[in-house]
C-alpha positions in Angstrom: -48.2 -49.2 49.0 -48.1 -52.7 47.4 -49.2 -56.5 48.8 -46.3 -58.4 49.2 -45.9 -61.6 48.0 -47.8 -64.2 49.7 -50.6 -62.5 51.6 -54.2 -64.6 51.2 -57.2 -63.6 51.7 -60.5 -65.2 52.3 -63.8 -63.5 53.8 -65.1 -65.0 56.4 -68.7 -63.5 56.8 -70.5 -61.1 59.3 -67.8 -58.4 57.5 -64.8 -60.1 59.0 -61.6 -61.1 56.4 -59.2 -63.2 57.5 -55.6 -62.1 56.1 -52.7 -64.6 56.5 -48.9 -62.5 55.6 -47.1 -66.3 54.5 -44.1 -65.1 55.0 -44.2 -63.0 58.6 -46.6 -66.7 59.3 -48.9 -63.9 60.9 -52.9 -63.9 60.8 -55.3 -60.8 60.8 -58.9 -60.2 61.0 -60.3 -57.2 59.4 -63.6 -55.5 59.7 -65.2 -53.9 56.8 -63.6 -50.7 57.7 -60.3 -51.9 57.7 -60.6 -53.9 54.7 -61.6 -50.5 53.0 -58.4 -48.6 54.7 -55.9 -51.8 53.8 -57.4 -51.9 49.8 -57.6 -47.8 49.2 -54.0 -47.9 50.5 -52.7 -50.9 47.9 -55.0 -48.3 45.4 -53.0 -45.2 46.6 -56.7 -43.7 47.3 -56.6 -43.2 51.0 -57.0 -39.5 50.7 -60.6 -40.2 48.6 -61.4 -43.1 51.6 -60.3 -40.3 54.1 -62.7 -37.8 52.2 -65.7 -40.4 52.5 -65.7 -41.1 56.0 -65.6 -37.1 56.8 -68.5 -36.9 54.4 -70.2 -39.9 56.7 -69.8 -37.3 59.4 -66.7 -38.3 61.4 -64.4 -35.8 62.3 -61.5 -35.1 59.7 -58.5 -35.0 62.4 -59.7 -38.5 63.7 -60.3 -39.8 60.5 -56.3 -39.0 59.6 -55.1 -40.5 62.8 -57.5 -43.3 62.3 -56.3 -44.2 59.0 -52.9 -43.6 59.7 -52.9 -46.1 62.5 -54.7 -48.7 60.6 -52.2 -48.1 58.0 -49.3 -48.7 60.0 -50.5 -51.9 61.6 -50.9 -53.0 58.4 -47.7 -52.6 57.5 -46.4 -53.5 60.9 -48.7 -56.9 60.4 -46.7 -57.3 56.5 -49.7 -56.8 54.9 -48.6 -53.8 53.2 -45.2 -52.5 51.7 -44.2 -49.2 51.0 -43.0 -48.9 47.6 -40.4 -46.8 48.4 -36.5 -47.8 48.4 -36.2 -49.4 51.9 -33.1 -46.5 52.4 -35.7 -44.0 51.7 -38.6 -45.6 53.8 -36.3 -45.6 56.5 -35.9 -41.7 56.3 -39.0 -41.0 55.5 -39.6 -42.7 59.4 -37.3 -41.3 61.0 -38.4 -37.9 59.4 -41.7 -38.2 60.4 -40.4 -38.9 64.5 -38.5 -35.7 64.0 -35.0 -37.6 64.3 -34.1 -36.4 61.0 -34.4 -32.5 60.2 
């Protein structure tokens, strides 16, 4: 995943960042935990992040949906990018809904 161009940052205490995507003019407040999510997926690490929540003692299957969610409200939010072709993100969706064998 990559930050697209224009995204600021700025923490705003009591673990709360405030995340402003210039170009979608759209504002988001992320805990710690989702700061950890958005910043292991720019590092291609969420597998590792994944990996230390279930050793924190959550439960793997709802640390995958978790993360996937986050992920993709991220992304929904622009304040990640795949870094994928945008042909090839597109299948890669449609794959995962099953519209695509």
């Amino acid at each position: 995943m990559l930050t697209p161009p224009r995204i600021h940052a700025a923490d705003i205490g009591h673990g709360t960042t405030a995340v402003l995507a210039v170009r979608t003019s759209t504002w988001v407040w992320l805990n710690e935990t989702s700061v950890r999510i958005w910043q292991a997926a720019l590092t291609n690490s969420l597998p590792e992040l994944e990996e230390e929540f279930v050793a924190e003692g959550y439960d793997r299957e709802q640390v995958r949906e978790a993360v996937q969610r986050n992920v993709r409200d991220l992304t929904d939010s622009g304040l990640l990018e795949s870094a994928l072709p945008a042909w090839r993100a597109r299948l890669g969706r449609r794959t995962r809904r099953g519209m695509v064998a």
